[in-house]
C-alpha positions as CSV (number, residue, x, y, z in Angstrom):
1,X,9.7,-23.3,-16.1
2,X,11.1,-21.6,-13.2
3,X,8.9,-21.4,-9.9
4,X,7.3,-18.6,-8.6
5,X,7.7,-17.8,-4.6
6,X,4.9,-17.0,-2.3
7,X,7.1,-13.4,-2.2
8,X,6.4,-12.8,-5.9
9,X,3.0,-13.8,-5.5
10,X,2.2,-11.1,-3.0
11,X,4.3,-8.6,-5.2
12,X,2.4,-9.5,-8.0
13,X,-0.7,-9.1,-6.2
14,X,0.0,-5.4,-4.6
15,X,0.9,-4.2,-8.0
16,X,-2.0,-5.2,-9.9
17,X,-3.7,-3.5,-7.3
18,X,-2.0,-0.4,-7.5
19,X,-2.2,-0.8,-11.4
20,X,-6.3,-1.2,-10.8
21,X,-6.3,1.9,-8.4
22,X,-4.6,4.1,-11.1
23,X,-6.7,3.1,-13.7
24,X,-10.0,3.5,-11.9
25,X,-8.4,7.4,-12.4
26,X,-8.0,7.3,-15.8
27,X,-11.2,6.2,-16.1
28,X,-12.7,8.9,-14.3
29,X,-10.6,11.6,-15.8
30,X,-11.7,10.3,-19.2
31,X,-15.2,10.2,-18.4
32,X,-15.2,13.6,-16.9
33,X,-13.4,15.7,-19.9
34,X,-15.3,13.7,-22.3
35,X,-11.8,12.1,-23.6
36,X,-11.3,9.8,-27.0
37,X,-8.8,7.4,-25.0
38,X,-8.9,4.0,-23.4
39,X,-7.7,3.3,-20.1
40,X,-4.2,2.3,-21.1
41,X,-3.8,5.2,-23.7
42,X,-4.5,7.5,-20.0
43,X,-2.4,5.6,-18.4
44,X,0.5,6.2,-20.8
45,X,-0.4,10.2,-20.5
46,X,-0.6,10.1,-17.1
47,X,2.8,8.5,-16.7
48,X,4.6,11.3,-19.4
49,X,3.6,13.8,-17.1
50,X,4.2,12.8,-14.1
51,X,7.9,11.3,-15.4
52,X,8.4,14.2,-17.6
53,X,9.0,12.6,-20.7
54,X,8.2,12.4,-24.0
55,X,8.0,8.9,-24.8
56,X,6.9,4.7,-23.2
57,X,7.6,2.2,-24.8
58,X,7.7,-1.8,-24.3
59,X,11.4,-3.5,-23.9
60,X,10.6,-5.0,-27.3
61,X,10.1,-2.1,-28.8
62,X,12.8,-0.1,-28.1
63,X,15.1,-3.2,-28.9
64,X,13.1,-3.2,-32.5
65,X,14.7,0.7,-32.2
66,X,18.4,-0.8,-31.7
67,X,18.2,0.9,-28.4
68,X,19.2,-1.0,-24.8
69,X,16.9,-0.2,-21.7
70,X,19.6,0.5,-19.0
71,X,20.1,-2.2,-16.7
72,X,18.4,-2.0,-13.4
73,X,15.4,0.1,-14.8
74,X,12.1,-0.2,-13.4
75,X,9.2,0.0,-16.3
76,X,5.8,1.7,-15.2
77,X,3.4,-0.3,-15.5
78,X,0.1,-0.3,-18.1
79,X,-2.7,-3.5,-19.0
80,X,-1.3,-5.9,-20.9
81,X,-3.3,-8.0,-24.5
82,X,-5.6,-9.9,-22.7
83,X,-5.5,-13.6,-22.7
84,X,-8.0,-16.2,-22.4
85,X,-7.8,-19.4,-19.6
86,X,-9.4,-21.6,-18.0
87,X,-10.2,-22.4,-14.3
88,X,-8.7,-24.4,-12.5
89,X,-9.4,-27.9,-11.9
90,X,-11.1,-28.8,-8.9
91,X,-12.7,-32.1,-7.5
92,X,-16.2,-32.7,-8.7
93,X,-16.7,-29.7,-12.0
94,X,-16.0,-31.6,-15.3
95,X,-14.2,-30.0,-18.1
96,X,-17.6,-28.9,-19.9
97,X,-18.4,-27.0,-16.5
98,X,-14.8,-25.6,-16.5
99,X,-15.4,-21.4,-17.5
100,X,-13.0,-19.6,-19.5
101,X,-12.3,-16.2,-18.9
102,X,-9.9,-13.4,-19.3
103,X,-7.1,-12.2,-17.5
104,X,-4.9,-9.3,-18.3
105,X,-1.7,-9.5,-17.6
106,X,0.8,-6.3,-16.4
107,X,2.8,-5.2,-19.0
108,X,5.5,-2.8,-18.2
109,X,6.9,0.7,-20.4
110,X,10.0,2.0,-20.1
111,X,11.3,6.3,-21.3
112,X,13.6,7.8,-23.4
113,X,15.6,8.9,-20.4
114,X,15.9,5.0,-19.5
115,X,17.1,3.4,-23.0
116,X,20.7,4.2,-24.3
């Protein structure tokens, strides 16, 4: 398991943030126009227009294709599933008092234009 540096933390952090930003949009523009979608679904339109492309798709999927995302390419990003943990351990809450909750992680789709 390799480590993760107080650099990647902060990364991490500002991007999730951008990531919460951008869907507090999609939100709104699905609310106002009275849109069928969920937030990621937005997301994903959002990003075709803007990038002018057709389709996003997940690394693994376009590898299911027989396709290879060109080296260097940078994914935009969408929610990930989202998966259930636990707090962490601190002095004096026993593992009954411990809450569970969810935490979605960043998931990242990648064009046409990037995949050969």
């Amino acid at each position: 398991m390799r480590k993760i540096t107080e650099a990647q933390k902060k990364n991490a952090k500002i991007q999730r943030s951008n990531l919460s930003q951008l869907s507090k949009e999609a939100k709104f523009k699905i609310q106002t126009k009275n849109l069928p979608y969920t937030i990621n679904e937005m997301l994903v339109e959002m990003y075709k227009t803007k990038l002018e492309v057709t389709t996003l798709k997940s690394f693994a999927n376009w590898r299911k294709e027989g396709k290879k995302v060109s080296k260097g390419s940078k994914g935009v990003p969408v929610w990930g599933m989202p998966r259930k943990v636990k707090e962490e351990k601190r002095e004096g809450v026993t593992e009954e008092e411990r809450k569970e909750f969810s935490f979605f992680p960043i998931a990242y789709l990648f064009s046409e234009k990037q995949v050969a």
